[in-house]
Structures are given as C-alpha cells and as structure tokens.
Residue, then its C-alpha position, 0 to 999 in steps of 0.5 A: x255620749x249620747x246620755x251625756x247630751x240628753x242630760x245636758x239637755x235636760x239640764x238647759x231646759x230646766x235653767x230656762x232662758x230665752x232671747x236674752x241668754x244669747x249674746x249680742x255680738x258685731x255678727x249677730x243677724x239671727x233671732x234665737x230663742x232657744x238655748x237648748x234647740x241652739x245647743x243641740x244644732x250646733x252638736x248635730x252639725x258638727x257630728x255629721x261631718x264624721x260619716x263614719x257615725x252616720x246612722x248613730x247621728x241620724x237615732x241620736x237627732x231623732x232623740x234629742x228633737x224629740x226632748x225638746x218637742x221639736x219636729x226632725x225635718x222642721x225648718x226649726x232644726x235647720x243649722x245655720x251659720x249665728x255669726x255673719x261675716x264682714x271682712x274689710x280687704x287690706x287692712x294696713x297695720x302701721x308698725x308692722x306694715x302688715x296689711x291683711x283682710x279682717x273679719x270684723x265679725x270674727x272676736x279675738x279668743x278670750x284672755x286669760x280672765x275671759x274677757x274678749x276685747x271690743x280692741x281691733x289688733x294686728x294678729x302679728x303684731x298685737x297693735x290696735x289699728x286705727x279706727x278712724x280709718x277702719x270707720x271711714x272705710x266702713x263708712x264708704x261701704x255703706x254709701x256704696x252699697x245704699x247708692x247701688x240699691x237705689x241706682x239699680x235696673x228693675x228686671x221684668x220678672x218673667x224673662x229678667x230684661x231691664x225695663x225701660x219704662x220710667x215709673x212703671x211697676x210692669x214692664x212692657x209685657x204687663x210683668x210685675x218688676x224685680x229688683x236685681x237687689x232686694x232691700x231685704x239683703x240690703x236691710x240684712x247688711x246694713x243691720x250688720x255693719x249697725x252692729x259693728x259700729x256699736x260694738x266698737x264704738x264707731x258713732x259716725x258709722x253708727x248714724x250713717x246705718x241708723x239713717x239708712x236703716x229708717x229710710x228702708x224701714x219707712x219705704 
C-alpha cells in the first residue's frame, strides 16, 4: 500500500497543479496550493484513525512528507477540515411536510453522468425547496450576525470586564480593548455564506455579503 501511495504521489507532482485544480465549492474557506500535500493529508487523517497501524502510519508519514519536501511537524501538514459547514435549522419541504436542518456546504453525491446539482432538494422526497425562503432566511443571518459584531461590548483584555468608556481604546486600567467577536470570524463567515449565494444563484444575498464584506475590508 505504501508504494501505491508513493507512486500516486509521484504521479500528481508530475501532473503539476496549483490553486486552480481545487474546486470552488459553497464550503470552500481554505487557500490550497498543493494537490499532492492535500492528497496525502487527506490519506494520513483518515489512516490514523486505525490505531492498530500506528507505528506503519507514523514511517509511512515520515516518507511521503519527505517526497514532497515537506517538514513532518510543519503547520503545512496540519489536516484540516476543506469544507466549512452552514447548516440552516428546520427547513420546511412543502410536499412532504418534512422540515430538516440542511447543511448547505454539504453537495448531493454525483448522478449517474457525474454531475452535481447546484439544486437544493428534500432528501425524502426529491423536491426542490423554495429558494426565496432559503435566500431570505440566509439573508436574516447575515443582518444578524453583522449587527451583533457592530453592537458587541469591548472587554479590557487583562481581566475580560466590559469597558465602560465611550470612545476609548484602553479601559480604565490603561488595557488595550478586545472584541468578544473578531471581525477575522466574522470576515470567515460572511466569505461563506458569499460563496453560497454564488453557487446557487442567490443575488440578493449575494449583495448583502459583498456589502459587508467591503465595509470590513475598508475598516
């Protein structure tokens, strides 16, 4: 097995490729660069969860890294999660009365020509859900989570109480302030749900994102 893997390691780096071989789907939030390093992050993560192959894992890691000229313990080789997760609660399917919460990240499997639809369905029953409900819903997150970043307290840093200062950058014991949330997460989110309005053809939603997106951008 272990050949197998360096062969078809061997194999990717010769295709070559960079950022444009990964696909742009609704959950992508990571910047790849590699389709080999992904390739065998992926292999490794799912690998180690058998702890009866520990030690074969652990030469096997050692080896392939080192093909791609990668440090072991680097953050490089770090797994994580490609897809994010947006999960809209109770999503109410009008034939069969189904309501189920939908991760909007998550794509249906191909069909039979390997396509995926861009279609959001019922899982039991096959029938598209309304989008216009989907987008306005989506679109109340949005408008939530931006008012809640702009209404939220600003903590001293040191002991986390709420300043009490207007207009202050240092509380009352001369302590930078901090957010309790950072527009980083909120920059984060806003990014994904952009990418679903894209990827299912959501305009409305896609100018609320864009919109926010730009006045953080500029902040």
């Amino acid at each position: 097995f272990s050949s197998y893997l360096t062969r078809a390691v061997g194999e990717i780096l010769k295709d070559g490729g960079g950022p444009e071989a990964f696909p742009k789907l609704p959950g992508s939030h990571l910047k790849l660069y590699s389709p080999a390093l992904e390739f065998v992050k992926n292999i490794l993560v799912v690998l180690e969860l058998d702890p009866d192959v520990e030690r074969e894992v652990a030469m096997l890691k050692k080896s392939l890294f080192s093909q791609l000229g990668v440090q072991e313990y680097s953050s490089q080789t770090k797994w994580v999660n490609p897809c994010a997760s947006m999960v809209l609660p109770d999503l109410f399917c009008t034939e069969c009365n189904e309501a189920r919460d939908v991760n909007l990240c998550a794509l249906p499997p191909a069909d039979e020509d390997g396509v995926i639809s861009n279609t959001l369905k019922c899982i039991d029953c096959a029938t598209p859900y309304d989008y216009d409900v989907v987008e306005s819903r989506l679109v109340e997150i949005v408008q939530r989570k931006s008012t809640r970043y702009q209404i939220q307290d600003l903590r001293d840093s040191k002991s986390g109480q709420v300043a009490i200062r207007a207009l202050s950058k240092q509380s009352e014991s001369s302590q930078p302030l901090q957010n309790d949330i950072s527009q980083r997460s909120v920059r984060s989110e806003m990014r994904i749900l952009h990418n679903l309005s894209r990827y299912y053809e959501l305009p409305w939603l896609e100018e609320e994102t864009k919109g926010v997106l730009t006045s953080y951008a500029d902040s």
